[in-house]
N, C-alpha and C positions, 0 to 999 in steps of 0.2 A: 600613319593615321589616315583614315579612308574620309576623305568632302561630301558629305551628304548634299541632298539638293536645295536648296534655301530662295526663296521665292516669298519677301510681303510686299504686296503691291494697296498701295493709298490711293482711294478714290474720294469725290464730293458728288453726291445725288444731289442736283443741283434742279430745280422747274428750269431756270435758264437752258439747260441744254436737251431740254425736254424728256429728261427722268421724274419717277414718282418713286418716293420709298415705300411707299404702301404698294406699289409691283415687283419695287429690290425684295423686300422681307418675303411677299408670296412665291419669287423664283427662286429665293433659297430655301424655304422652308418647305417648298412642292405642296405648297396649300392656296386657299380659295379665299380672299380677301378683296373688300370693297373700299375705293375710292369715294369717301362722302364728296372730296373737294372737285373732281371732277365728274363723277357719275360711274365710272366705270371700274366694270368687276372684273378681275384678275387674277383667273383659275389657272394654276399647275400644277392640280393633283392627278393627274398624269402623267407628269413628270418622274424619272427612274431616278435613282442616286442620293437621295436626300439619308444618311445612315441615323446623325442625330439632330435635333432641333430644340433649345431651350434661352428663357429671357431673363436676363441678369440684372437685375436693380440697385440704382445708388442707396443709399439710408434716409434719403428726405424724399424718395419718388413715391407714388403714391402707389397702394399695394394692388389695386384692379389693373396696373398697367401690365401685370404680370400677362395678360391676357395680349397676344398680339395683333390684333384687328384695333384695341384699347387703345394699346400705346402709340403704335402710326396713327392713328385716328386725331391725336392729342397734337402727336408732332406738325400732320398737314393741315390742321385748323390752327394753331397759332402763327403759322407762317401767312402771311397774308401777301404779298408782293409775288408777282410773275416770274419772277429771276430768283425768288429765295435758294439757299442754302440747306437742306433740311435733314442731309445724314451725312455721315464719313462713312463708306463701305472700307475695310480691309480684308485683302485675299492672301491666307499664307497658306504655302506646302504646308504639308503634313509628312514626317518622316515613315516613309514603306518599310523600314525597319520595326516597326510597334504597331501597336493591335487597338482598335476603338477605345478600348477602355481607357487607354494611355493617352491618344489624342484628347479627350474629354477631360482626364487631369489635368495635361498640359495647359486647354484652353482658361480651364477655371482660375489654373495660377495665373497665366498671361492677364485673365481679364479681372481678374481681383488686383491684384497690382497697379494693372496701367491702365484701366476704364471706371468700374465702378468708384472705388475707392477715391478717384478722382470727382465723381457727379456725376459719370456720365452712365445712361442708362443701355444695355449691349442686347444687342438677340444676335445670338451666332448658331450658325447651321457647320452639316460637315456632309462634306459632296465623296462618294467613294464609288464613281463608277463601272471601271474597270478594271481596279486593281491596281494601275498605275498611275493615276496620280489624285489620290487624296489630297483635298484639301477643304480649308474652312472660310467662310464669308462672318465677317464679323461685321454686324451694321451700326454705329454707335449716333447718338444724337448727339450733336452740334449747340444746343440753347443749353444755357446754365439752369439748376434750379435752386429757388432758396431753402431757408430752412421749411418753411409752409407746405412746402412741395409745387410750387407754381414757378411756370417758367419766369426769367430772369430777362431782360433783356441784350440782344447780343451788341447793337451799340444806342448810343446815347446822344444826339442832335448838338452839335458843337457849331458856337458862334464865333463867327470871328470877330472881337473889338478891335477898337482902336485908342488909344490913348496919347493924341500927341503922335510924334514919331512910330510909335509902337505897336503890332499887332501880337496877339494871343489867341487865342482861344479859349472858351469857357462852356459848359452847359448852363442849362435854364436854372438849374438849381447856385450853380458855382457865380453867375451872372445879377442876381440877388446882391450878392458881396463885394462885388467888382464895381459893379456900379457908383457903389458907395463912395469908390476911390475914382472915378471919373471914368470910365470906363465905355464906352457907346457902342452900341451897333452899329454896325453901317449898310446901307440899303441902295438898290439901283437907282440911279439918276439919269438924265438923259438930258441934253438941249441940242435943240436940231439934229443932227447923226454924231454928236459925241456922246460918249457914257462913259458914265464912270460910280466907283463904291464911295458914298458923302457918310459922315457923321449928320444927327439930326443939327450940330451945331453947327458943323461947316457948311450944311446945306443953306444956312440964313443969311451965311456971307457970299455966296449963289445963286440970287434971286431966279436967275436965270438957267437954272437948272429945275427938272418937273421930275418928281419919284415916279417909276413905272411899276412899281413893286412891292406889295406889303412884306413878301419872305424877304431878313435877313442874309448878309453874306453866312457862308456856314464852310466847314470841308465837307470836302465829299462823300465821304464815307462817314462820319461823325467819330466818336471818339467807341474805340470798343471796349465791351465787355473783358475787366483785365483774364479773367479766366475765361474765355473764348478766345483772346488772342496767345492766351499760354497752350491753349488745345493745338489753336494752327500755326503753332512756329515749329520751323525747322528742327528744334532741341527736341522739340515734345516725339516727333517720327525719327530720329535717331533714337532716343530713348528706347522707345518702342521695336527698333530694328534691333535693338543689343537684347532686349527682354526679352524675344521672342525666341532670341540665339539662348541665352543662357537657362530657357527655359525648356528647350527642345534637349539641349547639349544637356541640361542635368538628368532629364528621365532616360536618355543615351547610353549614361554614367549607369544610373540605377541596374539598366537592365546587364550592364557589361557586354555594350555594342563599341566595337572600335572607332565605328561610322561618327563625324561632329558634324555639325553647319558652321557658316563662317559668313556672317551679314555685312561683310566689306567687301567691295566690288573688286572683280577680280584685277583691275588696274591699282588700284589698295594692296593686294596680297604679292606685287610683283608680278603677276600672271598674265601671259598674251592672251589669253584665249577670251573670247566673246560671250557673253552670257546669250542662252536662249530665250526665243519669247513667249510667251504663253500661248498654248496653241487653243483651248478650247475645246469644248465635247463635240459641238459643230460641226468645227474642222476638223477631227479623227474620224464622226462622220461618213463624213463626204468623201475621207482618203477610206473610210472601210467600203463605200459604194463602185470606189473605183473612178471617183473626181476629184482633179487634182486639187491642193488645195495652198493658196499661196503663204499660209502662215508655217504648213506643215513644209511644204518646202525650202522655205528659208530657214526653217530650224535644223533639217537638216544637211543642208550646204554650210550652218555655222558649226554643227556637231563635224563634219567633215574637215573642215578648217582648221576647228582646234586639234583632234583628230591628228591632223596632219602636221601642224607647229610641234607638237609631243615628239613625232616619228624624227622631226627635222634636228632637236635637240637629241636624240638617242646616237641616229648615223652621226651626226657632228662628231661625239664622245668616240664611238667606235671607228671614226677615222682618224683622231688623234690614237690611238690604239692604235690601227693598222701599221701605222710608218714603222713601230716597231715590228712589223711581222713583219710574212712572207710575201710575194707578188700578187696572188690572188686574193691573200685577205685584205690590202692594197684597193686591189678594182673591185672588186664585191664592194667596197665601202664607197667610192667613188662613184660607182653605175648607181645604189642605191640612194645617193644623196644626191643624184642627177637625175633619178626617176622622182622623189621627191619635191624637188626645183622644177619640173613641168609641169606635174599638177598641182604647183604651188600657182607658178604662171597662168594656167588654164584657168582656176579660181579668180586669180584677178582678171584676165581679160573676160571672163562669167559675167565678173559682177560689173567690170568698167562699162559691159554694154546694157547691162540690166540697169545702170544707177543713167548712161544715156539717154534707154529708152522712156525711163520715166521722167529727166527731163524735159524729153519733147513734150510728155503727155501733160507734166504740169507746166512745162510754160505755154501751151493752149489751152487748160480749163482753166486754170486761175485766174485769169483775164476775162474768160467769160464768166466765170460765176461770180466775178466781184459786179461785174457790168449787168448782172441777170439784177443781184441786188439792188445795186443802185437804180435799175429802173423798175422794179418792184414796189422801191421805196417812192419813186415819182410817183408811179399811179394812187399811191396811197395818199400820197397828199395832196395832189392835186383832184382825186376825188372829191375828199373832203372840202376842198376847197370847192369844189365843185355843189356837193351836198349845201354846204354854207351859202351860197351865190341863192339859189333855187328855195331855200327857205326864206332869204331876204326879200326877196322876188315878190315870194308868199305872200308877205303881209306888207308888203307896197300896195298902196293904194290903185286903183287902174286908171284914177284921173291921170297918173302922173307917168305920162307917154315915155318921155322924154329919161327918167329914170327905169323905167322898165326897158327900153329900147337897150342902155348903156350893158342891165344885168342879161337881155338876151345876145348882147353881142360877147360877153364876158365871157358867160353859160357855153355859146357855140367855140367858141378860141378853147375855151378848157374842153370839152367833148374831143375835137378835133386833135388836141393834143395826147388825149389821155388813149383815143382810138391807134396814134402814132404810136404810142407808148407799149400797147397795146402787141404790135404788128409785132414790133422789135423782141418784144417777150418771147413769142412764138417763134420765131426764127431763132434765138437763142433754147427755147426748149429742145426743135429740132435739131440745133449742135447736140443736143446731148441727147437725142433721142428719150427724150423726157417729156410725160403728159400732164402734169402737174408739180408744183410747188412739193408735194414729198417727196418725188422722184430725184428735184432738185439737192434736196436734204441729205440722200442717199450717194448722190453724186459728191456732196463735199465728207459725207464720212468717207467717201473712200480715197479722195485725194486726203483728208487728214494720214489715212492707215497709210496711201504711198508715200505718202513724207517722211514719217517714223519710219516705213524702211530705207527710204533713203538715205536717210540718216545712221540707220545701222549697217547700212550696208558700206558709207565713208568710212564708218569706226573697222569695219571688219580690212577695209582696203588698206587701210592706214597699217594693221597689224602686219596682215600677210606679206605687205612693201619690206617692213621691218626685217620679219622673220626672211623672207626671202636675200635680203642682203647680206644679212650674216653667215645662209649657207652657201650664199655665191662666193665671201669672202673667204672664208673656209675651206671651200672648195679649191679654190686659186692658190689658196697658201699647201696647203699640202702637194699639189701638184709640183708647185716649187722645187719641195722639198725631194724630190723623187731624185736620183740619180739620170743623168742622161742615157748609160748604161742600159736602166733597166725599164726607161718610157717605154721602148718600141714593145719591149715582155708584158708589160700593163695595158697598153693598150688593145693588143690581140685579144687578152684574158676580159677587157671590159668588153670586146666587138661576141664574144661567145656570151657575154652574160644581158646585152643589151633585148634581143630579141621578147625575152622572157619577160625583163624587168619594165617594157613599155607595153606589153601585151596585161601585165598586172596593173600598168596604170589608166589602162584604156578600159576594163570591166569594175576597177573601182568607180572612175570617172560617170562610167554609165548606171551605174548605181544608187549612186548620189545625184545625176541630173536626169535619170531616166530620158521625157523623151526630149527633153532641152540639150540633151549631148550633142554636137558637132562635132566632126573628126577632123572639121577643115582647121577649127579652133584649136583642136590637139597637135595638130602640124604646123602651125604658127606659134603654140607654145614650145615647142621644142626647138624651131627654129630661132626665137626670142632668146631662149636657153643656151643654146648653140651658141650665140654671138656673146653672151655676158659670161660662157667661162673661156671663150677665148680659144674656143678646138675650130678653129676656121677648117683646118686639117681633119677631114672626114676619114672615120675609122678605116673604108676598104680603101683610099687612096696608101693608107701606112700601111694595113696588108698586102696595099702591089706592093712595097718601097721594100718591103721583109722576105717576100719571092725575088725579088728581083736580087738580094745581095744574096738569098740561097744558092740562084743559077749562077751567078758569077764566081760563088765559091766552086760550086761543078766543074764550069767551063776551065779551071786554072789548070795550066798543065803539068802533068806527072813527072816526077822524078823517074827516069827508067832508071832499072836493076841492075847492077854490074853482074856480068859474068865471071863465072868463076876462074877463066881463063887469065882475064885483069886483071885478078887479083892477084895472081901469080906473076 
């Protein structure tokens, strides 16, 4: 059975991280929609690739949402907070085996199933630019709705009581009844630099304690919406990872394609090999312009990889085969499991200096862009503090020297300071060759991207370690096995086949790293190789060793012929 390609990736359009869903929806949809919440319009009807575009409603949504400027409109006005929460994007392939019309079924079953039928309301687009990789954005909202069709809240303001020993939590509603049974709030306290959470009762036996605070203790996040938090738990995106497989794999069936998907990681199915990443239209791009591109690049160093784990597992089989054959089918399996073991080596000594070099680079921006913040965040507050000082100033009276005196020496310490603050900004922009605070933004998206590959790039070294010891081991044991006899025959036979077999590893090599290949690194792999299967013994030292017993057979001297005369 053929492994189709299987890809859902879960996101959160988040204001915190400076997304808008009213720009998610216009980039999938390749259409032209306004932002009432921040002003701005966000046209992509320019945009190529959009094949279909339609909006799926729960049973209590209201029916104008059908319209999609409506329904983001609804979502980014009940959200009120800077940080909200305000969509789940998901991206899944699309199997290149089936034709639009099928994708379109598929999505309707997935999203009848596991969105609407739930509450939630979907606009899903389907992206089909070049033919190779179809796939769908599905955008779903995040807030409940009730029966009326009005959003629901996603949590609820939970206080913390006290009772006695005891704490709980309660909402305003549940707090009515709690009360009843003795139950208190409890509020900030303070006397001289201690503090602490009193009861309105404890505080009486506390004289000497002064409330700083009308808000309540509370948690921090309050208590959630139970169906918002059934949306964001782990069950609900496995759920959802199986539906999408069993939905893909049944129209697979329909059509009598041998091809499935398979939504368990390939560490799940047994498998070494690496998943690739999404590479994006961007970055095909930029590799169709003829600029390299570092996502497409490491996609394909890890298709190389696995690639190459497959090959290492084939020769292994066909060298346990060999021993029962002849000499050459012997070294043919040998050379080739030893051409495989260098550019197994080369890949990791690739990536050991690529996972290096990015260490260097982030343990010098991380330190600065934490230090850029932190003194970002001084000037902000010590402005304001600044601002505050200067309005007090204001409305002091001018009789009163002596107070004005104290707010312009204050005024000057903060100026002076914030100027310092100031300088330091600037000198860390220039670290990063940055002219502004977006720039800076831009600088921590890409230390986030270099971490995820560094990250994948440990998972992939970890593998190729693996894979690579087994063919070392393998390697060692059959060599074992050889007769003494017939080493010096095998080795001749692998010194004819070696030429070939490293000249195929060197144009694969350059293929895959184009102009990142070194050859200095390719003779260090082989060298590296050389010592772990243990042929310290270089092949043309053993071809003198094999001349050399040739002539000594030569040099032995003749029997001379008897005469016939002897004989008699």
């Amino acid at each position: 059975m053929l492994i189709a390609i299987y890809h859902l990736e879960a996101k959160i359009i988040s204001r915190g991280t400076g997304r808008s869903v009213v720009a998610a929806a216009a980039y999938a949809s390749c259409s032209r929609l306004y932002n009432d919440y921040d002003g701005i319009t966000h046209d992509y009807t320019r945009k190529r690739g959009c094949q279909y575009s339609e909006i799926f409603l729960s049973d209590t949504a209201p029916a104008q949402w059908k319209d999609r400027q409506t329904l983001w409109d609804a979502v980014e006005t009940v959200e009120k907070a800077k940080n909200s929460r305000l969509a789940r994007e998901l991206i899944v392939a699309l199997p290149i085996e089936l034709e639009l019309s099928d994708w379109k079924q598929i999505l309707r079953q997935f999203i009848q199933e596991q969105c609407t039928s739930k509450g939630m309301c979907t606009d899903v687009s389907i992206h089909d630019t070049d033919g190779h990789n179809p796939h769908a954005h599905i955008l779903l909202t995040v807030r409940p709705l009730d029966q009326a069709g009005h959003w629901q809240a996603k949590t609820q303001k939970e206080y913390l009581c006290r009772r006695g020993s005891e704490e709980q939590g309660f909402t305003a509603e549940e707090f009515l009844a709690a009360k009843q049974e003795g139950w208190e709030k409890q509020y900030p306290y303070q006397s001289r630099k201690k503090k602490n959470y009193l009861t309105p009762s404890e505080a009486q036996n506390h004289p000497d304690y002064t409330r700083t605070s009308k808000s309540p203790k509370s948690t921090r996040y309050g208590r959630q919406n139970p169906i918002s938090e059934a949306w964001n738990s782990e069950e609900q995106l496995l759920c959802w990872r199986k539906s999408w497989e069993d939905a893909v794999n049944l129209s697979l069936q329909q059509h009598c394609l041998s091809a499935r998907i398979d939504c368990r990681s390939n560490a799940d199915r047994g498998l070494d090999e690496q998943p690739t990443i999404h590479e994006g239209y961007h970055a095909r791009n930029l590799e169709a312009m003829g600029i390299p591109s570092t996502r497409c690049a490491l996609n394909r160093q890890i298709k190389e990889d696995n690639r190459l784990l497959k090959e290492l597992k084939v020769q292994v089989q066909k060298l346990t085969k060999a021993l029962k054959e002849s000499i050459p089918a012997i070294a043919s399996a040998l050379e080739s499991l030893r051409s495989r073991l260098v550019t197994l080596q080369y890949h990791i000594l690739h990536d050991t200096s690529q996972q290096s070099a990015m260490s260097e680079v982030l343990d010098k921006a991380v330190p600065l862009v934490k230090e850029y913040k932190s003194v970002q965040n001084k000037i902000v507050v010590k402005s304001s503090e600044k601002k505050s000082l200067q309005a007090e100033k204001k409305l002091c009276s001018p009789l009163k020297f002596l107070q004005i005196r104290q707010f312009n020496q204050q005024i000057s310490a903060l100026t002076e300071e914030i100027e310092e603050l100031k300088s330091r900004k600037a000198y860390l922009l220039s670290c990063f060759d940055c002219r502004s605070d977006s720039d800076v933004k831009t600088i921590e998206h890409k230390i986030e991207k270099m971490q995820d590959t560094q990250k994948r790039l440990k998972d992939q070294l970890i593998s190729l370690d693996k894979q690579k010891e087994k063919g070392t081991l393998n390697f060692l044991e059959t060599k074992e096995k050889i007769s003494p006899k017939d080493m010096d025959a095998v080795l001749e036979e692998r010194e004819k086949l070696r030429p070939e077999n490293m000249q195929k590893v060197k144009d694969r090599l350059e293929g895959t790293f184009q102009s990142a290949f070194r050859n200095d690194t390719l003779l260090r792999a082989e060298k590296l190789i050389n010592s772990e299967l243990q042929e310290t013994e270089s092949l043309h030292s053993v071809l003198q060793r094999l001349h050399q017993k040739e002539s000594a057979l030569n040099r032995q001297p003749r029997t001379p012929k008897r005469h016939k005369d002897w004989e008699r």
